[in-house]
C-alpha positions as CSV (number, residue, x, y, z in Angstrom):
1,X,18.6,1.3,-1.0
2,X,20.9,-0.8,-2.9
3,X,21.6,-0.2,-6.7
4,X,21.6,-4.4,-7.3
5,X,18.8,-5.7,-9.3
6,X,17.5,-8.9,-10.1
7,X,16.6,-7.5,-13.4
8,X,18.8,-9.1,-16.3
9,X,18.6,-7.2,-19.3
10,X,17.0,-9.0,-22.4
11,X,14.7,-11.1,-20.1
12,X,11.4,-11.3,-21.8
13,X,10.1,-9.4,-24.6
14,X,7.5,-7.7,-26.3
15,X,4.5,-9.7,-26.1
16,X,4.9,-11.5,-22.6
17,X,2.3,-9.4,-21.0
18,X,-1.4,-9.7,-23.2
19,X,-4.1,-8.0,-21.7
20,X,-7.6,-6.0,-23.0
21,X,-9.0,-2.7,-21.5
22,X,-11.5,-3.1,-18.9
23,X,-14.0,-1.2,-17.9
24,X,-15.3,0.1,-13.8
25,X,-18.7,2.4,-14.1
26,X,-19.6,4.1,-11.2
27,X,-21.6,6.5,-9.7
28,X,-25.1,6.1,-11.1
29,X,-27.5,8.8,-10.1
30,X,-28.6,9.6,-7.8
31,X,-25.4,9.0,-6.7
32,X,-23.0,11.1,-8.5
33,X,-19.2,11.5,-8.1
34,X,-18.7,14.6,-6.2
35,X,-16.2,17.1,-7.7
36,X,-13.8,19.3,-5.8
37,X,-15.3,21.8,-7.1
38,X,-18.8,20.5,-5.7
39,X,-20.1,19.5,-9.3
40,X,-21.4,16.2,-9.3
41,X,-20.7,13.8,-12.2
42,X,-22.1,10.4,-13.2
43,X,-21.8,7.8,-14.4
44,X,-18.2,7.5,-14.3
45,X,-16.3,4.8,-16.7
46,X,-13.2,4.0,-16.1
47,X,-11.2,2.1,-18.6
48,X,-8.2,0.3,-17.5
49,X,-5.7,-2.5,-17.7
50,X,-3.9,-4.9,-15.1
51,X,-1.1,-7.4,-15.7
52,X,0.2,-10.1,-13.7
53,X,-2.0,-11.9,-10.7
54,X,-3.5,-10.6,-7.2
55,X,-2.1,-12.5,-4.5
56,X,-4.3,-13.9,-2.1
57,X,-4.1,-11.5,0.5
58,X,-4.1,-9.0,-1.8
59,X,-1.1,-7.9,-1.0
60,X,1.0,-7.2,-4.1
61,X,-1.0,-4.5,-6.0
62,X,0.8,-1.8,-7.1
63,X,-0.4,1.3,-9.3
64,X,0.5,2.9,-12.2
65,X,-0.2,6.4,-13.0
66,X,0.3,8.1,-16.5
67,X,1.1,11.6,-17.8
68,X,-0.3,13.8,-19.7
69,X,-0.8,12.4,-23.1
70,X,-0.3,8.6,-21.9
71,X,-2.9,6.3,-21.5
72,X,-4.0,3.4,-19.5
73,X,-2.2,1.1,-22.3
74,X,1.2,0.8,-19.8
75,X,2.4,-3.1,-20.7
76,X,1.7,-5.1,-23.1
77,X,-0.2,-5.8,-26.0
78,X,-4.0,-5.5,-26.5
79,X,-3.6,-8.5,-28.5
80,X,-1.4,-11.3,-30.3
81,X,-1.5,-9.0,-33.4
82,X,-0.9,-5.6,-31.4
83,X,2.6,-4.4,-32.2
84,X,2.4,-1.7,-30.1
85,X,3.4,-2.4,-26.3
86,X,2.7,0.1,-23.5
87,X,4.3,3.1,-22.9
88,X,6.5,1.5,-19.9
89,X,6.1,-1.8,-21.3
90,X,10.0,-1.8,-20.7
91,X,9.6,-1.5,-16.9
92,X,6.3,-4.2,-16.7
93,X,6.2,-7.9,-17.2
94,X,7.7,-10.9,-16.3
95,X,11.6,-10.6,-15.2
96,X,11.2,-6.9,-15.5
97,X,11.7,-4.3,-12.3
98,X,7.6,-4.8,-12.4
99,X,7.9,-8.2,-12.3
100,X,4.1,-9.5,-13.4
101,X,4.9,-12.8,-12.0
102,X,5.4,-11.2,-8.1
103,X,3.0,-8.4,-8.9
104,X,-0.5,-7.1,-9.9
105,X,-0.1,-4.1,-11.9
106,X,-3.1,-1.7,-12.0
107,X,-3.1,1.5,-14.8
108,X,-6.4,3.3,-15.5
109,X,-7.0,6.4,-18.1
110,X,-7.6,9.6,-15.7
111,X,-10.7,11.1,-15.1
112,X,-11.3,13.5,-18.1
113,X,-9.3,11.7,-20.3
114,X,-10.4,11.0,-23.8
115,X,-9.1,7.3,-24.0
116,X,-12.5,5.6,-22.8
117,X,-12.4,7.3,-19.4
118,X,-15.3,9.6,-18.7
119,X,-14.3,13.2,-20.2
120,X,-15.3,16.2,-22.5
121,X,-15.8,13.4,-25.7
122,X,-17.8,11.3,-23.2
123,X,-22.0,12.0,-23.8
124,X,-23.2,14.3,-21.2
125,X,-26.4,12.2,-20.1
126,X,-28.6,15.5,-20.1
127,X,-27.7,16.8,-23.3
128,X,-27.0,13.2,-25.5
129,X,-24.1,14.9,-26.9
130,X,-20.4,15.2,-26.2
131,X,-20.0,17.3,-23.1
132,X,-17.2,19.2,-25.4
133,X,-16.3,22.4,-23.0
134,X,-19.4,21.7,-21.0
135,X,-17.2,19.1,-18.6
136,X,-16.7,19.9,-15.5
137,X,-13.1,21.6,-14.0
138,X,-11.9,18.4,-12.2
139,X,-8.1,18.5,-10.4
140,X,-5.2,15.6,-9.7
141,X,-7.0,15.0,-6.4
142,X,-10.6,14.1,-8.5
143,X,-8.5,11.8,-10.8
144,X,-6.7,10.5,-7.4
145,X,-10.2,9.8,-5.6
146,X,-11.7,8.2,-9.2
147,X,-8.5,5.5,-9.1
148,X,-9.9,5.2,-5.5
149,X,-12.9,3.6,-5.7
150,X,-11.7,1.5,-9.1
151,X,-9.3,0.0,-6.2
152,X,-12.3,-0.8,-4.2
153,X,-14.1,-2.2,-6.7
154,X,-11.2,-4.6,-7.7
155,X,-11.2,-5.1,-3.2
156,X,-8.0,-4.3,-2.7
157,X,-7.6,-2.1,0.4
158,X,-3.5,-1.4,0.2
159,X,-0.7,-0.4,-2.6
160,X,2.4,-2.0,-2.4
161,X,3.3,1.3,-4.2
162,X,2.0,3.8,-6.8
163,X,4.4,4.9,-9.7
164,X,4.6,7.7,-12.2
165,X,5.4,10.7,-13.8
166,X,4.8,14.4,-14.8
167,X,1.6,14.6,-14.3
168,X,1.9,11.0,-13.3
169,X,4.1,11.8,-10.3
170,X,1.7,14.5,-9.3
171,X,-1.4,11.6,-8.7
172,X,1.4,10.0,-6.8
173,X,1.8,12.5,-4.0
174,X,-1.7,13.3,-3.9
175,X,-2.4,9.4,-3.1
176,X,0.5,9.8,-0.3
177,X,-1.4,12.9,0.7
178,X,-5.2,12.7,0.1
179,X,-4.7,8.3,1.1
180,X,-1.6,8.4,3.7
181,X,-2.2,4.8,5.1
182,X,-3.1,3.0,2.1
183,X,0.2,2.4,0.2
184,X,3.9,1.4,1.4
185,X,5.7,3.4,-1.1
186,X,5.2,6.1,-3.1
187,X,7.7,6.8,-6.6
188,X,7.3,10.3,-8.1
189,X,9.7,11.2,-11.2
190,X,10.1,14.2,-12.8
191,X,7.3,16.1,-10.7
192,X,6.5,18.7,-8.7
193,X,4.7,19.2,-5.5
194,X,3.0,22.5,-7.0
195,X,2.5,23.8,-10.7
196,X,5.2,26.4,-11.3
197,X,4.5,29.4,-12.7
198,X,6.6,29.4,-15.6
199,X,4.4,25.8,-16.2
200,X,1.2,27.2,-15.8
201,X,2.3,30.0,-18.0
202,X,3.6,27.5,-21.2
203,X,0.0,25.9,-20.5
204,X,-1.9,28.8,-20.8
205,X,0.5,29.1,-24.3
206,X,-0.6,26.0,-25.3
207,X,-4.7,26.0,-24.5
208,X,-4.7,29.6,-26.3
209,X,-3.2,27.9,-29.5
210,X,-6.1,25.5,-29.5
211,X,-9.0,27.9,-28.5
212,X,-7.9,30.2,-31.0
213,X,-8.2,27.6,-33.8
214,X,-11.7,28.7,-35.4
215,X,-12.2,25.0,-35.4
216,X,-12.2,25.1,-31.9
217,X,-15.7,26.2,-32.0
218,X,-15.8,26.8,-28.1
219,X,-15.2,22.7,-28.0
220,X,-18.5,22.1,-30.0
221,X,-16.6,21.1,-32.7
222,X,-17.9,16.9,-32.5
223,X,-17.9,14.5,-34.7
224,X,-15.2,16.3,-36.6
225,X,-11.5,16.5,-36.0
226,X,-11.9,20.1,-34.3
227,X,-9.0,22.7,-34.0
228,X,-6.3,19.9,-35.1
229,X,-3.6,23.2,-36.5
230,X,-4.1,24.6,-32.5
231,X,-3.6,21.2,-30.8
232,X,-0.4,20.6,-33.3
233,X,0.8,23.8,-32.3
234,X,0.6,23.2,-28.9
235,X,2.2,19.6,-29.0
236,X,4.8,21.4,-31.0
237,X,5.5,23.8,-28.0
238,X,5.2,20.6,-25.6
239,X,7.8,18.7,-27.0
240,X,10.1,22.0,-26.5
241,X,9.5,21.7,-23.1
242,X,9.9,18.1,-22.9
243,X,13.3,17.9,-24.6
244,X,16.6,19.5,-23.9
245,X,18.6,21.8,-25.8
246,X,21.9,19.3,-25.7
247,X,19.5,16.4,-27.1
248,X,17.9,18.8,-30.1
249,X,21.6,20.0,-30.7
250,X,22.6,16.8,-30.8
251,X,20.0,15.2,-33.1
252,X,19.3,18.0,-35.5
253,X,21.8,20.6,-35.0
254,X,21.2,23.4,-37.9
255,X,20.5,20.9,-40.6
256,X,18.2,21.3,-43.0
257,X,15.9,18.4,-44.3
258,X,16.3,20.7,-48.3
259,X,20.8,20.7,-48.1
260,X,21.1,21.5,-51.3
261,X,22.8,25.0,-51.5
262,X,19.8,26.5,-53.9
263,X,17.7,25.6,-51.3
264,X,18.9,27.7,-48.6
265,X,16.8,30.6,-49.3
266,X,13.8,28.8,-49.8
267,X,11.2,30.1,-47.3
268,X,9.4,26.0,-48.0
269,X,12.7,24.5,-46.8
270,X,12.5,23.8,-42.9
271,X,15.1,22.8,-40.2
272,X,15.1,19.5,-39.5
273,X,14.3,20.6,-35.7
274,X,11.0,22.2,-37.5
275,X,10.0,19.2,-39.1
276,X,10.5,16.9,-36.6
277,X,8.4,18.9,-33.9
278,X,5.2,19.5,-36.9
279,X,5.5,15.7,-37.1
280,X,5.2,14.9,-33.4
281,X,1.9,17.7,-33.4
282,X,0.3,15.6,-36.4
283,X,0.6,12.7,-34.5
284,X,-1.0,14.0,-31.3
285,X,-3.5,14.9,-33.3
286,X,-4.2,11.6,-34.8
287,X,-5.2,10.5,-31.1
288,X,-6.0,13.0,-28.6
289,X,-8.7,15.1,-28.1
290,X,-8.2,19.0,-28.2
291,X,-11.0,19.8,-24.8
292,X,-9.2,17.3,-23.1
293,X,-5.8,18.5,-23.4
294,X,-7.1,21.7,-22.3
295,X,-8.8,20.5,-19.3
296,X,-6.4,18.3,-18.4
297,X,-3.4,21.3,-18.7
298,X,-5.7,23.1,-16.2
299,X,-5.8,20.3,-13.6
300,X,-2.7,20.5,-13.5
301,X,-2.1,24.3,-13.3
302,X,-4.4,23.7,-10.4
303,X,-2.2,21.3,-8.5
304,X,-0.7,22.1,-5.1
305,X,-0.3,19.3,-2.6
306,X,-0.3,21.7,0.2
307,X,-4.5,23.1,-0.6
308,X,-6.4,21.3,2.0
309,X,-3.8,20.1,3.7
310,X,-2.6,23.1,5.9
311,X,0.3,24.0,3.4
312,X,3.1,22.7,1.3
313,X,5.4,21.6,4.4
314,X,2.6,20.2,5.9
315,X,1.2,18.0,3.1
316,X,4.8,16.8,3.0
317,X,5.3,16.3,6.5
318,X,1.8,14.1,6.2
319,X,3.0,11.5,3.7
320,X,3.5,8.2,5.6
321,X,4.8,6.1,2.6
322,X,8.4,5.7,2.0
323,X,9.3,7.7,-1.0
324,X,11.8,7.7,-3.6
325,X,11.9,10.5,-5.8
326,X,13.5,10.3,-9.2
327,X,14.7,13.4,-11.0
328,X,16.4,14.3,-14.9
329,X,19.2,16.1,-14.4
330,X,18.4,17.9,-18.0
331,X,14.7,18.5,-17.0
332,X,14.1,21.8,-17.3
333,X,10.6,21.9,-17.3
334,X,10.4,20.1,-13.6
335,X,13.8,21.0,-12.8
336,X,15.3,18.0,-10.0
337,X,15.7,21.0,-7.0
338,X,11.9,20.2,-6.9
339,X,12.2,16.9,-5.9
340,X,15.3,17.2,-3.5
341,X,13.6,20.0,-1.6
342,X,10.5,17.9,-0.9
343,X,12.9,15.0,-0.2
344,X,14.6,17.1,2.4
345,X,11.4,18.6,3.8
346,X,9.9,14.8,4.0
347,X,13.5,14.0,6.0
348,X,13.3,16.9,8.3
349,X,9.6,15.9,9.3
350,X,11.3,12.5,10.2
351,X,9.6,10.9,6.9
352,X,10.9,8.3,4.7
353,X,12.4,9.8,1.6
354,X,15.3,9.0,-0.6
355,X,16.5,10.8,-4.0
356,X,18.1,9.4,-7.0
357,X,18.7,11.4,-10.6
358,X,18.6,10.2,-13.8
359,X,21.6,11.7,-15.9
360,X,20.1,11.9,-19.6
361,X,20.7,14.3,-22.2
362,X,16.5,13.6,-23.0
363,X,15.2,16.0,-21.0
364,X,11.9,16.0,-19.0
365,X,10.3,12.7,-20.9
366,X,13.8,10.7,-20.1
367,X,11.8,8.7,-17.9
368,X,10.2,7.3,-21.3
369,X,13.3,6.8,-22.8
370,X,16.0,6.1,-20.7
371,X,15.1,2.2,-19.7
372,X,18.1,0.7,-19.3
373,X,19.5,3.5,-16.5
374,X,16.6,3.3,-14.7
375,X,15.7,-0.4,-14.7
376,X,18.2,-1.1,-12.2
377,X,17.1,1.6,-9.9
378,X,13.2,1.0,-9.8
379,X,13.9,-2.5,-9.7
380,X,15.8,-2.6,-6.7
381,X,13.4,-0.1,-4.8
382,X,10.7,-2.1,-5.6
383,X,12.5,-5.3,-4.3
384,X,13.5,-3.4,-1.1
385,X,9.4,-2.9,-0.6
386,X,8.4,-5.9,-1.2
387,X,10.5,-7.5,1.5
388,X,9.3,-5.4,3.9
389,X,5.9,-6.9,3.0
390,X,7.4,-10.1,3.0
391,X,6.2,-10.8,-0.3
């Protein structure tokens, strides 16, 4: 793949790309959505957003999948008056490596998801309250097979590609797995194939911090705020994870936000790495919901590519789409030998797979931050796809 792009830096801005949320509903009774687990669910909303226009063969529709605490808000504005763009609005719009004048973007909240998506603050239609704790255990390959049918509805039978990371780049190789024919390419960053231990372990840190929280209730804690000091805490340990040691060093060091020298001693007087990390926990709180933040941590403890499929190697092996995987050389939460060994197990089945890091001192969420390294990069991959389309 080449590294030249047609991307110029500065071309468009903020505010090229308005859209509004849209809603997809889904699975009336008595035909309910059909769980992994064998649970069935409906009716399903799903809430989400597209920018730029389908072709007419339907030919230039690529997906967008988020992480964790993302959204379906990806590009954009909701509005003229919105001054906040999506959370890759640096990567969507017009003259951007998602160029929304060549291509019809598609981003949807994931199943369980408490941003308009069906999830635990959704109304269980049985009860007429929240389902709160009472929602069913769904996985990466439910969310996969809910953006599934929202591609039907909108009648588009092939993906130019699907895009993501972290827990966005895990929906990406379950599409290449669980839907092998329906997309040409396939760009997981900052992923694994498999939940780690070590990740299902910091997990299982974080839900315990929430379901500790006697505001927790057992999640029948609606319409209040619920366990808001547990979900802090466990944003607070996220953003640990998400950072790296050489960026907290860097921004913080040992400072203290109290310098004076009579301050020292006071117990009141945090680090600045302390204040920063109970800021980014208030603000999680502000707009995510604690159930859902546990169920969604459990999906993805839950996620292995290979279940179903005969095995990791063989899930792998099974991916048809050409693949470019994109790893953080200071991610140490999805460390990049995770994406270069399924790289090299995609080659040595004869599969179409290249690798490319991202050198950033960010850590795991550089692929939020670092724009201007990767614009280049995704830009030309996508390029290199759609000529192969001949689009």
């Amino acid at each position: 793949m080449s590294n030249k792009s047609p991307y110029s830096p500065g071309t468009g801005t903020y505010g090229e790309v308005i859209t509004q949320p849209r809603i997809f509903t889904f699975g009336q009774p008595p035909n309910e959505f059909v769980l992994e687990s064998g649970q069935r669910l409906g009716p399903i909303d799903i809430v989400y957003e597209t920018y730029g226009t389908l072709n007419a063969d339907r030919s230039n529709a690529i997906l967008i999948v988020h992480a964790l605490t993302m959204d379906h808000h990806a590009a954009g504005k909701n509005a003229p008056a919105d001054k906040a763009p999506g959370w890759w609005d640096d990567l969507i719009g017009p003259g951007k490596p998602f160029d929304t004048n060549r291509f019809y973007m598609i981003c949807s909240n994931v199943l369980g998801g408490c941003r308009g998506t069906t999830g635990p603050t959704s109304l269980n239609p049985t009860t007429g309250k929240p389902f709160g704790m009472d929602f069913p255990v769904y996985t990466i390959k439910d969310m996969v097979r809910v953006q599934r049918e929202l591609i039907r509805h909108l009648g588009i039978d092939h993906l130019l590609l699907v895009a993501g990371g972290s827990m966005g780049g895990m929906q990406v190789l379950e599409w290449g797995v669980t839907f092998p024919e329906m997309m040409d390419g396939l760009m997981p960053i900052a992923t694994s194939g498999r939940m780690t231990a070590q990740n299902i372990a910091f997990n299982e840190i974080m839900r315990q911090t929430i379901m500790l929280d006697p505001a927790w209730n057992r999640g029948d804690y609606y319409p209040g705020t619920g366990p808001a000091a547990g979900l802090s805490i466990a944003r607070m340990l996220g953003m640990v994870t998400y950072r790296s040691d050489e960026l907290f060093t860097a921004r913080f060091g040992r400072r203290m936000t109290n310098h004076y020298p009579e301050a020292y001693y006071n117990f009141e007087n945090r680090f600045e790495i302390e204040s920063y990390l109970h800021y980014q926990g208030e603000k999680l709180v502000e707009r995510f919901d604690a159930n859902t933040y546990i169920l969604l941590c459990k999906a993805m403890d839950l996620h292995d590519i290979g279940r179903g499929h005969g095995g990791y190697e063989a899930a792998l092996a099974s991916i048809q789409a050409q693949t470019y995987f994109i790893g953080v050389d200071s991610d140490w939460l999805y460390p990049p030998l995770y994406m270069v060994e399924m790289a090299e197990i995609m080659k040595k089945a004869k599969g179409q797979a290249e690798y490319w890091e991202l050198k950033s001192p960010h850590g795991h969420d550089a692929f939020l931050i670092e724009f201007e390294k990767m614009r280049p990069v995704v830009a030309s991959y996508v390029q290199e796809l759609a000529r192969k389309r001949g689009l």
